[in-house]
N, C-alpha and C positions, 0 to 999 in steps of 0.2 A: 377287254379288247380282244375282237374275235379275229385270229390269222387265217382259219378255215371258211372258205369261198362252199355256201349254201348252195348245190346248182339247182337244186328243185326248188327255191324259194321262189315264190309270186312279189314282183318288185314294190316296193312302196312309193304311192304317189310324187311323193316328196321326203327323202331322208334328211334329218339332223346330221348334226355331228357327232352325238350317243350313239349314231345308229347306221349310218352310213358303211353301204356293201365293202369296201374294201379299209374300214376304220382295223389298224394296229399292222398294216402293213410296215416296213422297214421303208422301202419309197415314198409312202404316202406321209412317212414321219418324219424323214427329212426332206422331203420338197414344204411341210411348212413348216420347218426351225428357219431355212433359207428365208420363205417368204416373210416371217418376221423381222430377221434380220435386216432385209431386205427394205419394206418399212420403215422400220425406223432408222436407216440409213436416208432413206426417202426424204425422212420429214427434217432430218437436221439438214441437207443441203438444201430444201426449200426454201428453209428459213435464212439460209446465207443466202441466197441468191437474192433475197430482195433486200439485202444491204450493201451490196458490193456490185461495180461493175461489169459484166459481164465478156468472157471473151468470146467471138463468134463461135468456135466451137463447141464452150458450156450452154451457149443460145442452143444450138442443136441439140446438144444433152438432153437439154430440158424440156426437149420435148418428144426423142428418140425414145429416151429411157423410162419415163411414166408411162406410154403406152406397150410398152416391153412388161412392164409390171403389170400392167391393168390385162393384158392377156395373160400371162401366169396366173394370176388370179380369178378368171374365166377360167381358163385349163382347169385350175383346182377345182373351181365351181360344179363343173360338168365333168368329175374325175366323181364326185362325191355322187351326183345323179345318176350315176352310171352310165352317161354319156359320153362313150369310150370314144365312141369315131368322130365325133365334133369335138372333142377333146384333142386328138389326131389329128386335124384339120388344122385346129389354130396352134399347130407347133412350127409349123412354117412360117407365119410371121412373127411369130417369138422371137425364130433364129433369126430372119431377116433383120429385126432390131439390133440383136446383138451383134452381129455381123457389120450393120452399119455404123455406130458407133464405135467399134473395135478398126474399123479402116479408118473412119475422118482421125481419129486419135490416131495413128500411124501415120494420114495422109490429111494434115491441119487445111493445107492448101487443097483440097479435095471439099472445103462444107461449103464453096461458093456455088460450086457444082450443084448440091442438093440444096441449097437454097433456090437455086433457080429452076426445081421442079424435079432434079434427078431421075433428067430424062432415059429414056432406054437407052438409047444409043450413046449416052454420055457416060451415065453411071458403070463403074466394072459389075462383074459378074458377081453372083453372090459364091459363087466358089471361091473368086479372087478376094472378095471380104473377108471370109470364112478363114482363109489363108493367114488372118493376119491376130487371129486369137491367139497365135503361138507362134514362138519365134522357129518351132520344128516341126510346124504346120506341114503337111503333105496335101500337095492340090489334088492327089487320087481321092484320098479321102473326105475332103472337102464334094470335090463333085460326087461320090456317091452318097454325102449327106442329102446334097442339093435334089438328086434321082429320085432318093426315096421319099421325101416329102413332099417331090413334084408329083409325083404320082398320087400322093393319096387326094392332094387338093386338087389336081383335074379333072378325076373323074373317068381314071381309061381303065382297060379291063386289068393291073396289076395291083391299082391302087383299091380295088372292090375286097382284093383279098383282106384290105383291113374292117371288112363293114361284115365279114363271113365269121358266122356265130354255128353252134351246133342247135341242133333243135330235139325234143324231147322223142323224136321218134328215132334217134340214132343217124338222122342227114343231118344237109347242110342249108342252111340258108342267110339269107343278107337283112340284119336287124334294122329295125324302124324303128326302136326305140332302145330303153336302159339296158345295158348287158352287165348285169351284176356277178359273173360267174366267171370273168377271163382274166384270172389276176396276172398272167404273165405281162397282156397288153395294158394292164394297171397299170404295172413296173415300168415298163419302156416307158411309157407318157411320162411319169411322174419323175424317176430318175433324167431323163432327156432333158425335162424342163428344169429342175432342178439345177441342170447344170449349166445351161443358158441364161439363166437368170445369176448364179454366182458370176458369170463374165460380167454382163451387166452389175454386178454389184461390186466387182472387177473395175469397169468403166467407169462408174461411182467416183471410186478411190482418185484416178487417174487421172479424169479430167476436172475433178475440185481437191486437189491435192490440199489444201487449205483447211476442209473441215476432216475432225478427226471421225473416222467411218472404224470402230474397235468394235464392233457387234461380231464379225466373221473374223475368224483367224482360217485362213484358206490352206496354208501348206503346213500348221504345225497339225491341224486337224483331218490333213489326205482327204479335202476338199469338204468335209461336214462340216456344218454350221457349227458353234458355240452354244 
């Protein structure tokens, strides 16, 4: 497993996972212990859900929380292609997942709400959801989570700075395609999602209190996986 980032290498069409530009990274190695975890957390509450009644807020679960995963799993997809800034992009509704699930579990009387479309003007803010990951949640930080992934998904001139790669003559320019050479912006994606998907795996726990979820031990392990 190679930790050193090739910057002259010419990209491969399509990497493996033998071979994938940022393969033995520390990020990349625990965003997938999580998503296995994560998995097979997945597949035991599926199978309780369709023995058991559901409460309206496990209804929302189950369908908040699969496409919470099913983006994570995209992010890694396009973490391995070297699809750093679409990778970037879909970190924004990651956390929106996470975010939403962590408020109705807070606010049970809140999933009538989003059952009815969670409309703008009805729905709170994703900073106020974000709030409620942690009971010592800070709403500063919360909205500058919110800034900076609104930016990169909009499309204005702050959010460009994450699409700005070096180029071989010593400038700068805005990649069109694989950028296999930026391991710092590896780390942020990988670490970032990693830990939006433990809430989610978080949420898991919380709202099927019932099935036993023993794959993650979250605080004996300073949030790594098992």
């Amino acid at each position: 497993m190679n930790n050193e980032i090739n910057r002259k290498a010419k990209p491969e069409p399509v990497y493996l996972p033998s071979n994938e530009p940022y393969l033995g990274r520390e990020s990349v190695f625990y965003f997938d212990q999580v998503i296995i975890s994560c998995l097979e957390a997945n597949a035991d509450i599926a199978a309780y859900t369709h023995q058991v009644e559901l409460s309206e807020l496990q209804k929302a679960a189950c369908q908040i929380i699969p496409q919470g995963i099913n983006l994570a799993l995209t992010i890694r997809e396009l973490v391995r292609q070297g699809y750093l800034f679409g990778a970037s992009v879909l970190m924004r509704p990651l956390i929106e997942r996470a975010a939403i699930i962590s408020y109705l579990h807070v606010h049970p009387d809140e999933v009538e709400v989003w059952q009815k479309g969670w409309q703008f003007r009805e729905r709170p803010s994703l900073a106020k959801m974000l709030e409620t990951m942690s009971g010592n949640a800070d709403i500063t930080v919360a909205k500058q989570i919110c800034e900076t992934f609104g930016h990169i998904v909009h499309g204005d001139p702050i959010g460009s700075q994450w699409n700005l790669v070096h180029l071989s003559d010593g400038g700068l320019g805005y990649s069109v395609g694989k950028v296999i050479n930026d391991p710092d912006l590896c780390d942020f994606i990988c670490f970032q999602s990693y830990c939006y998907l433990i809430v989610l795996m978080g949420m898991m726990a919380a709202c099927f209190p019932n099935v036993a979820i023993s794959n993650v031990d979250i605080e004996k392990n300073g949030g790594h996986s098992t």
